[in-house]
C-alpha positions as CSV (number, residue, x, y, z in Angstrom):
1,X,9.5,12.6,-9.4
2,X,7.4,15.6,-11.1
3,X,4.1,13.7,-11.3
4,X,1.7,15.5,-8.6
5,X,-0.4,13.3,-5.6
6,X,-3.7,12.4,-7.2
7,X,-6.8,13.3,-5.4
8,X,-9.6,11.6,-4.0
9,X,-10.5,9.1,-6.4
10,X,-7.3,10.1,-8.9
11,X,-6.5,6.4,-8.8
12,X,-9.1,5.5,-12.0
13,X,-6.8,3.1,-13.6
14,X,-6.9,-0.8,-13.8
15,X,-3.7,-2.2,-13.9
16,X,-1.8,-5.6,-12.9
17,X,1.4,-6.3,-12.0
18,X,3.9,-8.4,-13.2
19,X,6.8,-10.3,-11.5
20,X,9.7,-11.7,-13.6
21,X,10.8,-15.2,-13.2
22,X,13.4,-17.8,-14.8
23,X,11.4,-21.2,-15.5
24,X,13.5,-23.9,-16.2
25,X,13.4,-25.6,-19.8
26,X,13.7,-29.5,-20.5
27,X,17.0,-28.7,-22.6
28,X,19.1,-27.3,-20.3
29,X,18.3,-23.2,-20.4
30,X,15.4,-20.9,-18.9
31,X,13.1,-19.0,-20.3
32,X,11.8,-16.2,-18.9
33,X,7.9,-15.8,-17.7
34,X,5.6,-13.0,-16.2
35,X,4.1,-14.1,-13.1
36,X,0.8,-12.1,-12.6
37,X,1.0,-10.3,-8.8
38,X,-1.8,-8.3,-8.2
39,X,-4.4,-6.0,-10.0
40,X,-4.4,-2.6,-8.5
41,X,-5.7,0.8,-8.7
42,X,-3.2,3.5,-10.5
43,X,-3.5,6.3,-12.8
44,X,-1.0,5.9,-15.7
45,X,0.1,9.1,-17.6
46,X,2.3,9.2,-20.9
47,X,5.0,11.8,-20.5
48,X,6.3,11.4,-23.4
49,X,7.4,9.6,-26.7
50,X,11.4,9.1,-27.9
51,X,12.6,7.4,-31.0
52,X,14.9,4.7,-30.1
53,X,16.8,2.1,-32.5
54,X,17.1,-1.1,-32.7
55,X,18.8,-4.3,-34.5
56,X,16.1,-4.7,-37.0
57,X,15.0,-1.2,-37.4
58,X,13.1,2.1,-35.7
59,X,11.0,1.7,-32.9
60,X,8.8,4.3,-30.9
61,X,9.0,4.1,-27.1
62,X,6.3,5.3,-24.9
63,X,7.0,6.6,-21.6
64,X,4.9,6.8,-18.9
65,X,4.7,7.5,-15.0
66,X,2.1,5.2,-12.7
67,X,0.9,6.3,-9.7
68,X,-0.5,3.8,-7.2
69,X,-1.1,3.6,-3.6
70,X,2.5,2.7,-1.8
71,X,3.8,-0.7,-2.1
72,X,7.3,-2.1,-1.1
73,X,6.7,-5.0,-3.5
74,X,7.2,-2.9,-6.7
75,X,11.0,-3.2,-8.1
76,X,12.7,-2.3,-11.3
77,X,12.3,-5.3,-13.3
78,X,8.5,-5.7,-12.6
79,X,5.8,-4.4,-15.3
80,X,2.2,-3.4,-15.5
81,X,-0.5,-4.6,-18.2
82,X,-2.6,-1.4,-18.8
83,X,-5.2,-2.0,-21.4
84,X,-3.4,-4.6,-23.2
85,X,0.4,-2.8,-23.1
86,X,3.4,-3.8,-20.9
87,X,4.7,-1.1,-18.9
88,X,8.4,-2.3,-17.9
89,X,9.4,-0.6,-14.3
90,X,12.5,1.7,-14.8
91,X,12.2,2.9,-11.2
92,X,10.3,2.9,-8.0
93,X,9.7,5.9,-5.2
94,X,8.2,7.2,-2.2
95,X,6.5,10.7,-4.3
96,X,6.2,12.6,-0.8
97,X,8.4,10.4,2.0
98,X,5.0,9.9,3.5
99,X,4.3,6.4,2.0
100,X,1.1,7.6,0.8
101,X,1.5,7.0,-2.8
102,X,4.3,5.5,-5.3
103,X,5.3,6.6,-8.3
104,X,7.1,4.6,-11.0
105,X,8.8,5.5,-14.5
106,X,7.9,3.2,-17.0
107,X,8.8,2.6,-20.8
């Protein structure tokens, strides 16, 4: 991962994280629900900005890389809320094989 180790008191952030989960439905199917985990410390950087297409049309997607004290709860799958936005987890690593901090790639 190219994000660099934040500093003492690099982790200015408020973010929380989000589990995924089926719920049952009274029909028959599931639906799928965000279970809210924790609210941590991070710092959330965009990287970057790519046009991507979909069924109905253009869409931007943002994006960005979190960095938060390391955790081996965090999964691909998961997502953040940062300041209202959902930050889906593309990946999950150890950013210096130390355990100190995690980084993850989000879009």
């Amino acid at each position: 991962m190219s994000a660099e180790l934040p500093g003492i008191g690099g982790l200015t952030d408020r973010i929380q994280l989000q589990r995924r989960e089926l719920s049952p439905e009274a029909e028959g199917g599931q639906t799928e629900i965000f279970v809210p985990l924790w609210t941590l410390w991070a710092r959330v950087t965009a990287i970057g900005a790519r046009e991507a297409r979909s069924a109905d049309g253009r869409s931007v997607v943002l994006s960005h890389t979190v960095v938060l004290r390391h955790r081996n709860d965090v999964r691909p799958g998961d997502r953040f809320v940062y300041r209202g936005r959902h930050l889906s987890v593309v990946s999950a690593e150890d950013m210096s094989g130390r355990k100190r901090f995690l980084g993850c790639r989000c879009v």
